[in-house]
N, C-alpha and C positions, 0 to 999 in steps of 0.2 A: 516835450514835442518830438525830438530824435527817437524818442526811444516808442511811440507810441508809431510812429513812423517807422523804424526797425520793424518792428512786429508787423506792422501791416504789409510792408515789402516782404517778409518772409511770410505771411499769411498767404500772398496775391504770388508771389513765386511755385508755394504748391498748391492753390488752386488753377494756379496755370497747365501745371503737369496734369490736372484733372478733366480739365476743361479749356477750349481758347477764348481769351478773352480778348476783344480788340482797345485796345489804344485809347481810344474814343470812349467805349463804356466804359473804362477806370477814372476817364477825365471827369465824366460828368457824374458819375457818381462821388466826388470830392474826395474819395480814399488816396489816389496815388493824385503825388504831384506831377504836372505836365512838363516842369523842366527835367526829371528824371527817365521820363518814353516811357516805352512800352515795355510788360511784363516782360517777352521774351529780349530784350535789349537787356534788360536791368538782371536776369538770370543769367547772361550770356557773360555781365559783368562782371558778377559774384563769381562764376566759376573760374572767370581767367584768374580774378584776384586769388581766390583761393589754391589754383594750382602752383600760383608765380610764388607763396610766399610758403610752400610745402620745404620743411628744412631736410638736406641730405646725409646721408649716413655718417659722410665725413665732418660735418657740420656738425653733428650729435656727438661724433667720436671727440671733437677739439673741447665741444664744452664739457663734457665729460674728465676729461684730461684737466682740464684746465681748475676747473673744483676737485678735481683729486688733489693739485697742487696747493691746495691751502692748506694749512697748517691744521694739524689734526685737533687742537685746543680749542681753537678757531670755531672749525665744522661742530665741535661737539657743543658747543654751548650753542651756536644757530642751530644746532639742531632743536637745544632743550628749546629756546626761545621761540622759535617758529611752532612746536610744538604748541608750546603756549598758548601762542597770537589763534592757531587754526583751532582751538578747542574752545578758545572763548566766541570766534567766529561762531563756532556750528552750535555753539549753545546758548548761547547771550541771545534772547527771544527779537532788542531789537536789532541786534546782528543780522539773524537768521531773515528776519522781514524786510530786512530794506535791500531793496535793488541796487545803492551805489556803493561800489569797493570803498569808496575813499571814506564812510563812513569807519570802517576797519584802522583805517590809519587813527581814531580818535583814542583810540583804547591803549592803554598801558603796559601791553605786551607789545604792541606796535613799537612804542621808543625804545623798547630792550633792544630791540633786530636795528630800527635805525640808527642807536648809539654805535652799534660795532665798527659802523662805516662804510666804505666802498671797498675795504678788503672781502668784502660779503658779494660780492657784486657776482663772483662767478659760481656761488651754490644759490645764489637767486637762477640766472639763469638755465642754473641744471635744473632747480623748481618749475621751471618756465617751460621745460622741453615734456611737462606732462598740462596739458591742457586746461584740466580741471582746478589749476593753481595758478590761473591768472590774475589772484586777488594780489600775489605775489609783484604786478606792475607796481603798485602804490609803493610797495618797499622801494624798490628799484629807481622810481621817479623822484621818490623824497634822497636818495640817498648819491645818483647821479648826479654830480656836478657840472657835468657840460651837457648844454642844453645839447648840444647838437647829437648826443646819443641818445637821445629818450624819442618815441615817436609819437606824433601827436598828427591829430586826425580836423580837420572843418569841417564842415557840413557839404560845403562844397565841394570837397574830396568823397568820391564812388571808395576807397576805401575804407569810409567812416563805416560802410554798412557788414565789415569784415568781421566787429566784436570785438571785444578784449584778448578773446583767446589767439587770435589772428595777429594781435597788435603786438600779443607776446613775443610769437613766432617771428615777425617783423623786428622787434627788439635785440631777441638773441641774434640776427644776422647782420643788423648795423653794429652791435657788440661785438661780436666776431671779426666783421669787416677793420674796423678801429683797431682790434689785436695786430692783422695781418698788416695793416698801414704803420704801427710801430715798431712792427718788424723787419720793415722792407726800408726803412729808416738808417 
């Protein structure tokens, strides 16, 4: 249901830019739901969301830092491991076909990366600071102990329609935030 609604709000977002659609003909055509308004309301959303959770240079520079600081034994074997996880990803046919990450966490390259622990936790989010490896949250949320650093989305959150990739981005800055609260301790 979300995700068939995903696609239809980003569908109905650039056929907006094409064309104006009012309010009223999305309602009654059944596509867009009414608690959500109107196309330009719901782009107007996405792009705040999208600029608020843009990470900055200095933000990229700490998590950067902060997985250099891992133990280089450590990083080498997440590296073989991850390795691993992403090659069975892009080639295991039902990998490749299925739309939800968490089916990735089933596979036995997955417990290699989650065995190592939450010392992993800052080459995940340096994983995290390139887009295309937000299958990398599943690690992250299996391996998180406190709930309060993992981000999690409802339907009823204008954030849900952000995407994984966004959520990532979201992740490494409440990640970050928890550093700077440890340290200010």
């Amino acid at each position: 249901m979300h995700i068939l609604f995903i696609l239809s709000a980003s569908f109905l977002v650039m056929t907006s830019q094409q064309s104006e659609l009012k309010n009223t003909d999305l309602l009654q055509s059944g596509i867009f739901p009414e608690e959500i308004g109107s196309v330009k309301e719901t782009e107007k959303t996405f792009h705040a969301l999208q600029n608020e959770i843009q990470l900055s240079e200095a933000e990229k520079q700490t998590v950067h830092k902060e997985a250099a600081a891992v133990n280089r034994s450590i990083r080498k074997k997440y590296d073989a491991f991850l390795n691993d996880w992403t090659e069975v990803i892009t080639k295991n046919p039902k990998m490749v076909l299925s739309s939800n990450t968490q089916d990735y966490t089933k596979l036995h390259e997955f417990d290699k990366l989650k065995d190592m622990g939450p010392k992993i936790i800052p080459l995940i989010m340096e994983g995290l600071l390139d887009e295309r490896k937000f299958y990398l949250l599943q690690l992250y949320d299996a391996i998180q102990e406190n709930p309060q650093l993992k981000v999690k989305y409802n339907s009823d959150n204008a954030s849900f329609l952000e995407g994984e990739q966004h959520r990532g981005q979201r992740t490494i800055r409440l990640w970050l935030t928890s550093l700077q609260q440890k340290q200010d301790i």
